[in-house]
Backbone as CSV, one residue per row, in Angstrom:
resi,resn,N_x,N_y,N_z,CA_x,CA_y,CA_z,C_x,C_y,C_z
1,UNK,46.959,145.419,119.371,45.633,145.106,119.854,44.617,146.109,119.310
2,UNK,45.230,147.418,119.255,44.318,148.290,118.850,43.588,148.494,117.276
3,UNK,44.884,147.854,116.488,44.361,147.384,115.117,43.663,146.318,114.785
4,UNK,43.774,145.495,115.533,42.929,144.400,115.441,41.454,144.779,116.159
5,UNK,41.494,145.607,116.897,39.702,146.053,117.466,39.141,146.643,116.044
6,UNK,40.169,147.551,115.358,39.471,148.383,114.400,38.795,147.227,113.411
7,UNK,39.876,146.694,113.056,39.080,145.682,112.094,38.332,145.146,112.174
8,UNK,38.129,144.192,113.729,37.417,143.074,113.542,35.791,143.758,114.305
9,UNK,35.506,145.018,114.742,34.337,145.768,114.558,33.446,145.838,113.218
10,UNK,33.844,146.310,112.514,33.272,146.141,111.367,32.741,144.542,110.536
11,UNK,34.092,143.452,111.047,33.960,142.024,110.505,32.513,141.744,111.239
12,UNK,33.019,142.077,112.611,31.484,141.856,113.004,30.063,142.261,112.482
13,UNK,30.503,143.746,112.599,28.926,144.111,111.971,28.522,144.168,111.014
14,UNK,29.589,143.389,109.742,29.312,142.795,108.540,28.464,141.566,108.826
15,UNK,29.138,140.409,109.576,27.986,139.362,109.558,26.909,139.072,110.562
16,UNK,27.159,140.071,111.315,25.474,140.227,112.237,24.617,140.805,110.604
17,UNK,24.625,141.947,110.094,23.969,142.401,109.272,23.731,141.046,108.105
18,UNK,24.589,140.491,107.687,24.368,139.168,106.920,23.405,137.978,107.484
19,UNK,23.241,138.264,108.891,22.579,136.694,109.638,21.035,137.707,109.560
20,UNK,21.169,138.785,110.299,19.623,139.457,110.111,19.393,139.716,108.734
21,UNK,19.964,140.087,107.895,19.053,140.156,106.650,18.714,138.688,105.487
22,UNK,19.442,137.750,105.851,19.504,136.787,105.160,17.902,136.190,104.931
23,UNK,17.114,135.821,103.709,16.543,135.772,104.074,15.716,134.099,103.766
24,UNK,15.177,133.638,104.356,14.840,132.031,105.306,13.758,131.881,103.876
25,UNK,14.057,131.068,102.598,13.040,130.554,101.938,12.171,129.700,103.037
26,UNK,10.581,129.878,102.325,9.733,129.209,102.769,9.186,127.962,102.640
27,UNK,9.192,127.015,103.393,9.409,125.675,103.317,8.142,125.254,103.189
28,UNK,7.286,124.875,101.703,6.168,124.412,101.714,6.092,122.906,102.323
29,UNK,5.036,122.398,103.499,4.671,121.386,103.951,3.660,121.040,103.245
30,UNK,2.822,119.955,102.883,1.855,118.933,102.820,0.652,119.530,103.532
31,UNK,0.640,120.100,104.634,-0.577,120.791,104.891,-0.667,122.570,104.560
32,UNK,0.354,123.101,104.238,0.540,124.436,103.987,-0.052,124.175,102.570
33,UNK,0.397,123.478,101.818,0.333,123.206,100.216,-1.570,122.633,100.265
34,UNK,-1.817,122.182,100.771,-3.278,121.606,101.064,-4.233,122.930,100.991
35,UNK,-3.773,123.411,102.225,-4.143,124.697,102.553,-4.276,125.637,101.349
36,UNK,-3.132,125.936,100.586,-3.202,126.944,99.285,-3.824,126.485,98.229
37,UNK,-3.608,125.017,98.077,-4.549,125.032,97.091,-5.999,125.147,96.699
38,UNK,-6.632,125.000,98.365,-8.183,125.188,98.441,-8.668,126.592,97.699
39,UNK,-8.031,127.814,97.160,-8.284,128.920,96.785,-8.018,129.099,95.688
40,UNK,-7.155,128.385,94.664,-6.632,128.533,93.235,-8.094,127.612,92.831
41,UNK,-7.945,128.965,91.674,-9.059,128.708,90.360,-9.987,130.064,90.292
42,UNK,-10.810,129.803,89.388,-11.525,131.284,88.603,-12.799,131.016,89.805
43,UNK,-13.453,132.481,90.220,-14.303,132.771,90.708,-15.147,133.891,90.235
44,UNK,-16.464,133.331,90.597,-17.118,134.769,89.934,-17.668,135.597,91.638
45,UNK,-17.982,136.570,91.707,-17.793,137.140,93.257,-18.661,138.913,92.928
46,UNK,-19.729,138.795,94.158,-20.672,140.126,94.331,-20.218,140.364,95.258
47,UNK,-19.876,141.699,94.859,-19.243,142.896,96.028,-20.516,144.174,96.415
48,UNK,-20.714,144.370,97.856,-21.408,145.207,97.887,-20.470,146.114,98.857
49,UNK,-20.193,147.597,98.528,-20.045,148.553,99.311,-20.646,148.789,100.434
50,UNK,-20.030,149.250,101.869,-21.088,149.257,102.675,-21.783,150.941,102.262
51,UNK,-22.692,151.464,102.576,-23.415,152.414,102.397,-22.146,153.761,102.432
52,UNK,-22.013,154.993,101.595,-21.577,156.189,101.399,-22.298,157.207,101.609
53,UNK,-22.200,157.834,102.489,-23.179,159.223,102.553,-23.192,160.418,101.191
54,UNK,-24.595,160.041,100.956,-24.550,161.036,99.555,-24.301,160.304,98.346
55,UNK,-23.827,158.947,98.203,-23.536,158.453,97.378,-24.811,157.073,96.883
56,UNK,-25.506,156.833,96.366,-26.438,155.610,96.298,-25.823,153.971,95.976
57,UNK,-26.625,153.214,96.469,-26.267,151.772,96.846,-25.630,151.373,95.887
58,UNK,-24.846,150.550,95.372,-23.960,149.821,94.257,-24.084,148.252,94.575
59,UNK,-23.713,147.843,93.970,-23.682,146.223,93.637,-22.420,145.939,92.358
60,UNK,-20.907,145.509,92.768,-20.474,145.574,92.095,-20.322,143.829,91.326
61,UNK,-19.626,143.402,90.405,-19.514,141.925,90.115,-17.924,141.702,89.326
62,UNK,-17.332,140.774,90.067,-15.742,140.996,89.450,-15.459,139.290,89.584
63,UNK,-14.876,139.519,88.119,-13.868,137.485,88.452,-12.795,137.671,88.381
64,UNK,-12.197,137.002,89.421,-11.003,136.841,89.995,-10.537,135.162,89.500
65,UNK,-9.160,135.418,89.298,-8.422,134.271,89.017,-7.151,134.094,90.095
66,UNK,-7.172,132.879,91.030,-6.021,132.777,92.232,-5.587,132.187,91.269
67,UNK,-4.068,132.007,91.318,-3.149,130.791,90.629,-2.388,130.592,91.844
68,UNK,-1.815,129.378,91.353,-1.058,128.595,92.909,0.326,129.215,93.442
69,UNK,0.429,129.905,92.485,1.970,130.449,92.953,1.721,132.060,93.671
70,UNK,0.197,132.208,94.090,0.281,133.301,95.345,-0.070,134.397,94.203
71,UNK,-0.463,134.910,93.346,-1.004,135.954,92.331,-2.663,135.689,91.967
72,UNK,-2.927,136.585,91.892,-4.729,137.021,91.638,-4.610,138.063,90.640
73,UNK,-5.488,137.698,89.637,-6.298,138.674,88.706,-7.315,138.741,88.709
74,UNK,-7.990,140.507,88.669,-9.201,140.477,88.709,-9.671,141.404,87.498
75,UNK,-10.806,140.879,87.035,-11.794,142.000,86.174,-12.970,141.803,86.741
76,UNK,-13.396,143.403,86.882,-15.015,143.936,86.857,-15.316,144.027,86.038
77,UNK,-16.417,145.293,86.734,-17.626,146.604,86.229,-16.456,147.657,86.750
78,UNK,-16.317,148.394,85.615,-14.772,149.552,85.252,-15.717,150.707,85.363
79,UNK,-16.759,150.947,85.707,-16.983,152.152,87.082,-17.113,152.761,87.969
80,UNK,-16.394,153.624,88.596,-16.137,154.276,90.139,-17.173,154.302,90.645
81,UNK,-17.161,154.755,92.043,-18.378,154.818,92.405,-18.676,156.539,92.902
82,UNK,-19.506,156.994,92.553,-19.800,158.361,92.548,-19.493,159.831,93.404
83,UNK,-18.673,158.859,94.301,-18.185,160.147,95.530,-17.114,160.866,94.587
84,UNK,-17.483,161.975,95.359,-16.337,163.181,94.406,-14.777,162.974,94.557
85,UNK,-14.438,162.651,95.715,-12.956,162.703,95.736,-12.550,161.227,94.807
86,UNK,-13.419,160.205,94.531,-13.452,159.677,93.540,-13.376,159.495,92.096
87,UNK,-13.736,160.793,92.272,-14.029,160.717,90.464,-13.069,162.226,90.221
88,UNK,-12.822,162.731,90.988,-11.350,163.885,90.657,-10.400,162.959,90.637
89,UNK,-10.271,161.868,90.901,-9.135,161.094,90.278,-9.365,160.104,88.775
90,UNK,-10.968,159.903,88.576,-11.274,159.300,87.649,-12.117,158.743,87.461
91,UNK,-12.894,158.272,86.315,-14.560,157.646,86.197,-14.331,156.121,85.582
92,UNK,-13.169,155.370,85.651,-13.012,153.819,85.086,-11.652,153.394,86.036
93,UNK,-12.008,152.001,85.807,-10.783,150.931,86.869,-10.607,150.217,85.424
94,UNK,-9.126,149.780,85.735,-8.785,148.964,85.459,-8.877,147.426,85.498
95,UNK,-8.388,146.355,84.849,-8.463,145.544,85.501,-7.191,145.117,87.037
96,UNK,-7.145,144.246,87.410,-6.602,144.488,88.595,-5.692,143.272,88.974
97,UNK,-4.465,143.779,89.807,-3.052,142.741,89.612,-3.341,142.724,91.449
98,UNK,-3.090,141.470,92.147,-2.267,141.481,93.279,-1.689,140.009,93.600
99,UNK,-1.750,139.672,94.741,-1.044,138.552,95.565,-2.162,138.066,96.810
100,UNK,-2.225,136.590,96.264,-2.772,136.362,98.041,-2.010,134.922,98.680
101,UNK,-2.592,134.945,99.971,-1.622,134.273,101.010,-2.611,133.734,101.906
102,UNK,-2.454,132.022,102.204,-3.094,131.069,103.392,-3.487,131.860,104.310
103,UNK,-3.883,132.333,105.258,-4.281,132.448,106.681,-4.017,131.305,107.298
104,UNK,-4.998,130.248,106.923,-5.121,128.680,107.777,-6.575,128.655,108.161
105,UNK,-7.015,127.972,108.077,-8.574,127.530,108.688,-9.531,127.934,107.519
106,UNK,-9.262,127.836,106.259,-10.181,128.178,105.136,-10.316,129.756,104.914
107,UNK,-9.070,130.268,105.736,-9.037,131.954,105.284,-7.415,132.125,104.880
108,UNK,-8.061,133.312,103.676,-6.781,134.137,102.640,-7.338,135.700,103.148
109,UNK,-5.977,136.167,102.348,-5.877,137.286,102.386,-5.462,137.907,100.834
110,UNK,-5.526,138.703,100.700,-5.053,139.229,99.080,-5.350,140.823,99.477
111,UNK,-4.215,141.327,98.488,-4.215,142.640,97.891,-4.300,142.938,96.714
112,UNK,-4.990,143.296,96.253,-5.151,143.870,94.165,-5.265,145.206,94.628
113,UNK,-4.783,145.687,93.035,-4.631,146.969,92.912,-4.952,147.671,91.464
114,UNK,-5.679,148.755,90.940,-6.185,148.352,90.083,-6.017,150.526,89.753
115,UNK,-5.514,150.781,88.254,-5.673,152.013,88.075,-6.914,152.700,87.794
116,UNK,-6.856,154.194,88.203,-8.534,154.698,88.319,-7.790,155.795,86.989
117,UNK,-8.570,155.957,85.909,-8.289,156.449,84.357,-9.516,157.273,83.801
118,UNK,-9.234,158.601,83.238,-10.525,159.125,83.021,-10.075,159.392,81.766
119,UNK,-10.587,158.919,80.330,-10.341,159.228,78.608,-8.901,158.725,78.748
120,UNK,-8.898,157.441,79.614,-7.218,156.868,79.183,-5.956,157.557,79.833
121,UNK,-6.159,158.634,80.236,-5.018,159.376,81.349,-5.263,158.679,83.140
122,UNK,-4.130,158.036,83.838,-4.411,157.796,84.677,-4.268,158.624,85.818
123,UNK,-4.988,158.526,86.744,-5.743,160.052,87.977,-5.238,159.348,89.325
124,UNK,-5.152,157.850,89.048,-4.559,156.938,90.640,-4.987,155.771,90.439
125,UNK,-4.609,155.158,92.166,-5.181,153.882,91.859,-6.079,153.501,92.744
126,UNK,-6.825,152.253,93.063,-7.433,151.748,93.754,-7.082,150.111,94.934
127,UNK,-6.761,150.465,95.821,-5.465,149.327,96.483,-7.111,148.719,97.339
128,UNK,-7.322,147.288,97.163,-8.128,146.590,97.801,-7.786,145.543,98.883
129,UNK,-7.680,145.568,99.937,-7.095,144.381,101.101,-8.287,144.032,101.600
130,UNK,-8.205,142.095,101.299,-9.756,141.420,101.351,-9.209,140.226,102.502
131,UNK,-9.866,139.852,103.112,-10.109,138.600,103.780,-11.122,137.680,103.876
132,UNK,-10.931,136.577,103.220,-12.013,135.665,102.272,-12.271,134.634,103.585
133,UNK,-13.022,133.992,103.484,-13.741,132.642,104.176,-14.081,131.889,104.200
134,UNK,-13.215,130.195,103.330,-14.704,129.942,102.489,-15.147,128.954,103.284
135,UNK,-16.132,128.358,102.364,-17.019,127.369,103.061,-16.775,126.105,103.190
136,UNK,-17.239,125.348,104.246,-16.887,124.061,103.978,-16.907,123.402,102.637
137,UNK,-17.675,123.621,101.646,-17.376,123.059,100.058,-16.118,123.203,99.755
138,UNK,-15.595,124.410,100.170,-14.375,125.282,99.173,-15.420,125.428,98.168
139,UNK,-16.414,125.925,97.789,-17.211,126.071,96.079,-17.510,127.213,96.337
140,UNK,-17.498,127.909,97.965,-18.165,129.271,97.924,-17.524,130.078,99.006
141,UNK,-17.574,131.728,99.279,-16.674,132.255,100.238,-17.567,133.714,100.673
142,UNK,-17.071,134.277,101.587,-17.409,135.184,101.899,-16.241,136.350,101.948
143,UNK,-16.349,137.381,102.395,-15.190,137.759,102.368,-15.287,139.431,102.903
144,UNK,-14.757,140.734,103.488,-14.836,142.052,103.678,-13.301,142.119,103.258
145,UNK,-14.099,143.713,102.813,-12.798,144.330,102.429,-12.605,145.816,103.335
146,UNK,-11.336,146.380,102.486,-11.131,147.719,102.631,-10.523,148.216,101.380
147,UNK,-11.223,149.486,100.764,-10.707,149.742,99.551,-10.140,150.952,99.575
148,UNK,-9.469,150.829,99.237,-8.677,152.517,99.281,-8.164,153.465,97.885
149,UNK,-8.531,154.629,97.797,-8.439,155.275,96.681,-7.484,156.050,96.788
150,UNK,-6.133,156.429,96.039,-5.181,157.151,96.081,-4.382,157.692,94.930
151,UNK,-3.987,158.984,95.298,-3.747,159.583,94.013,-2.492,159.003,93.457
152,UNK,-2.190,159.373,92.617,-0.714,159.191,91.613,0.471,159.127,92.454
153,UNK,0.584,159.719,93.970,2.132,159.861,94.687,1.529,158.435,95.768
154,UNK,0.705,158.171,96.333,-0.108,157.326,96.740,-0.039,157.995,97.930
155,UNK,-1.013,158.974,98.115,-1.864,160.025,99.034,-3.032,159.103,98.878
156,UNK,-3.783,158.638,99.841,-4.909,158.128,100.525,-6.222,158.775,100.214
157,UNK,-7.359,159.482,99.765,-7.758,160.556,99.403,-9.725,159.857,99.961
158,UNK,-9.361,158.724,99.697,-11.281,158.434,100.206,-10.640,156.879,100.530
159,UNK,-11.668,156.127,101.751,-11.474,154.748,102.068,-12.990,154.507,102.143
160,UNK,-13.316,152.954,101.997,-14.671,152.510,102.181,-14.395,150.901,102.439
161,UNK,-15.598,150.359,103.118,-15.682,149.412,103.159,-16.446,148.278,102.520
162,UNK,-16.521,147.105,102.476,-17.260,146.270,101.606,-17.433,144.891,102.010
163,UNK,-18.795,144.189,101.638,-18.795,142.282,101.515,-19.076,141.930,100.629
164,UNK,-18.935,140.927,100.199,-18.856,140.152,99.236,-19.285,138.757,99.378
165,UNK,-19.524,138.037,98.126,-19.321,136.677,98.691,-19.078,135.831,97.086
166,UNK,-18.575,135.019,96.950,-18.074,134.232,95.676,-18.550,133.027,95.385
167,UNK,-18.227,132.304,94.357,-18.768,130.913,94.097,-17.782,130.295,92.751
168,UNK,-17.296,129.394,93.161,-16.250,128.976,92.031,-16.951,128.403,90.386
169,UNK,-16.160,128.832,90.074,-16.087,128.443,88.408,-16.033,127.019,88.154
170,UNK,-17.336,126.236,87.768,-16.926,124.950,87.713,-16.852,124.275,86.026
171,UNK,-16.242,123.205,85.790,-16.603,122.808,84.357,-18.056,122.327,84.362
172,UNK,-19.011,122.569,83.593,-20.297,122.483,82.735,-20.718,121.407,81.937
């Protein structure tokens, strides 16, 4: 009896650990799929910082590309914005890689992330988490962020906030 406890302890907590980590693909529905697609396609989108002490007003402008399979690319204006703990990491961005995801009710979410580079050596990065809104068209959105600046080990070093608002890319 006693060899059989030893063993079958472990059998167990082999497939408890197999049932919790297993993990549950996501079952696109007809309205989930509805839902995601309202956000795929090119946007052009004005970002304003909210105000920095010591730092003067900005107006930034970046297009973003959703594709349907949950990835965003973005390119700006590839300059920092003037706070110091800013620019000890670097004076240009990159362009910028992340992922976004449904909410439901005409809201996403996305993360991009984008390197901060001064003469081509990179100093950190810049991690952006947005929550968009759009409009009844779907042609236009709103959206706040939080941007966060962090060095090379990803130490946190300055945060700010921001709105925005977008307007889709149409054919001409």
């Amino acid at each position: 009896m006693f060899l059989t406890n030893v063993f079958a302890a472990p059998m167990v907590l082999c497939a408890l650990t197999a049932v919790l980590t297993a993990q549950v693909p996501f079952r696109e529905t007809p309205a989930s799929r509805n839902e995601h697609s309202k956000l795929v396609g090119s946007w052009i989108i004005t970002v304003t910082p909210d105000p920095t002490p010591g730092a003067p007003p900005i107006t930034n402008y970046v297009l973003h590309t959703y594709g349907s399979d949950g990835t965003v690319i973005s390119i700006g204006t590839s300059a920092v914005s003037p706070v110091p703990a800013i620019q000890n990491l670097g004076n240009q961005l990159s362009g910028a890689v992340g992922d976004w995801v449904p909410l439901g009710n005409r809201q996403f979410m996305e993360t991009i992330i984008a390197l901060i580079f001064k003469d081509g050596v990179p100093g950190g990065f810049q991690r952006v988490r947005v929550i968009i809104k759009l409009d009844e068209t779907l042609n236009a959105f709103t959206h706040t962020a939080v941007a966060e600046f962090l060095d090379l080990k990803g130490n946190v070093v300055f945060s700010g906030t921001s709105k925005g608002a977008g307007n889709r890319v149409t054919l001409q």
